[in-house]
C-alpha positions as CSV (number, residue, x, y, z in Angstrom):
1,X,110.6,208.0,-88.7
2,X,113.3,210.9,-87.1
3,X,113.2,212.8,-84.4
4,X,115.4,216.6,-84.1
5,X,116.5,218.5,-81.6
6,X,117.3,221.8,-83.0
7,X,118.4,225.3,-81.3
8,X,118.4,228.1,-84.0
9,X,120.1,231.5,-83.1
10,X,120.2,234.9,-85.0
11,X,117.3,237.3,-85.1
12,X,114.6,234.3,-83.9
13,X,112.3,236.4,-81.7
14,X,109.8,239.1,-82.7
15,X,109.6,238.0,-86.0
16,X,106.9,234.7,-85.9
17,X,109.6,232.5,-85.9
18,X,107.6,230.5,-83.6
19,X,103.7,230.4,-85.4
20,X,105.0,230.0,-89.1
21,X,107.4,227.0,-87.8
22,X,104.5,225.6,-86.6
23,X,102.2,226.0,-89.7
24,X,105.0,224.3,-91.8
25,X,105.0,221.5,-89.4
26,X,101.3,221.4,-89.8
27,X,101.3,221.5,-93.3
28,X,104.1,218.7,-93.3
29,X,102.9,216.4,-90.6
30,X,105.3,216.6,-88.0
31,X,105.0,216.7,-84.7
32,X,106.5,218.1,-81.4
33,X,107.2,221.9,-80.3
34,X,108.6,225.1,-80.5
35,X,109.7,227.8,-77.7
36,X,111.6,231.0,-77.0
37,X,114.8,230.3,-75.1
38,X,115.6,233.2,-72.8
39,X,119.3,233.7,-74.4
40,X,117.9,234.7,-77.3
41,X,117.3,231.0,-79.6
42,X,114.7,229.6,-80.7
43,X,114.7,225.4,-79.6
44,X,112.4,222.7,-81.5
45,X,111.7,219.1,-81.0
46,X,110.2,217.7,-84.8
47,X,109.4,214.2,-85.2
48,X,108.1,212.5,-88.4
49,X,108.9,211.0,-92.0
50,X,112.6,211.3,-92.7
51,X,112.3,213.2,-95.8
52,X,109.7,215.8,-94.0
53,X,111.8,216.3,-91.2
54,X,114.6,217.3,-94.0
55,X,112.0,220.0,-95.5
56,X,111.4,221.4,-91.8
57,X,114.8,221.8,-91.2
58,X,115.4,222.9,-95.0
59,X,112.9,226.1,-93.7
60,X,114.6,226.6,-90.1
61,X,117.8,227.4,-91.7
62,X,115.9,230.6,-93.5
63,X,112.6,230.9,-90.9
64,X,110.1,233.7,-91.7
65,X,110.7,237.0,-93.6
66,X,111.9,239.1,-91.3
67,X,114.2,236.5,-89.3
68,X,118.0,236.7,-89.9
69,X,119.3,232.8,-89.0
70,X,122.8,232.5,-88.1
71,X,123.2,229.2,-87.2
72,X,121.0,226.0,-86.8
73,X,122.4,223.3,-84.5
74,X,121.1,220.2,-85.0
75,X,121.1,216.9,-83.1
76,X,119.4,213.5,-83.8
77,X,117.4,212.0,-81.3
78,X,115.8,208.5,-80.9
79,X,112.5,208.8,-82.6
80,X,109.6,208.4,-79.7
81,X,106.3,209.3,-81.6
82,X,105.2,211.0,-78.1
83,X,103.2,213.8,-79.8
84,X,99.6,214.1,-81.2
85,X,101.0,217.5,-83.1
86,X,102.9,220.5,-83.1
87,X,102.8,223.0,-80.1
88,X,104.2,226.4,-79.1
89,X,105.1,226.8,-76.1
């Protein structure tokens, strides 16, 4: 099991970043949350199966239609399995 930490910037508000990054996580399993930052990114927590958490990340690098990613930092946490599922907060 893994556990992310990721920030993504670019054009990451207004454009359902947040909902459709939480349907993929729903359709893959993981767990954790999603939130606006007020600078502009968009910040996650995932946690699940390795290979999963690879997909998720896969999607954040493109996000929805109308997002324009720049840049997806990415740091690896210790896994905790504290969530029950994925939120938006």
């Amino acid at each position: 099991m893994k556990r992310i930490r990721v920030i993504i910037l670019g054009k990451v508000h207004g454009v359902s970043f947040r909902a459709s990054a939480k349907e993929k996580a729903d359709s893959l399993g993981i767990s954790g949350w999603i939130k606006n930052n007020q600078d502009g990114t968009v910040e996650a927590i995932f946690e699940g199966e390795e290979k999963k958490i690879e997909e998720i990340l896969s999607w954040c690098r493109k996000g929805p239609v109308h997002a324009k990613v720049k840049n997806v930092k990415v740091s690896e946490e210790s896994y905790k399995g504290e969530f029950k599922d994925f939120k938006v907060k």
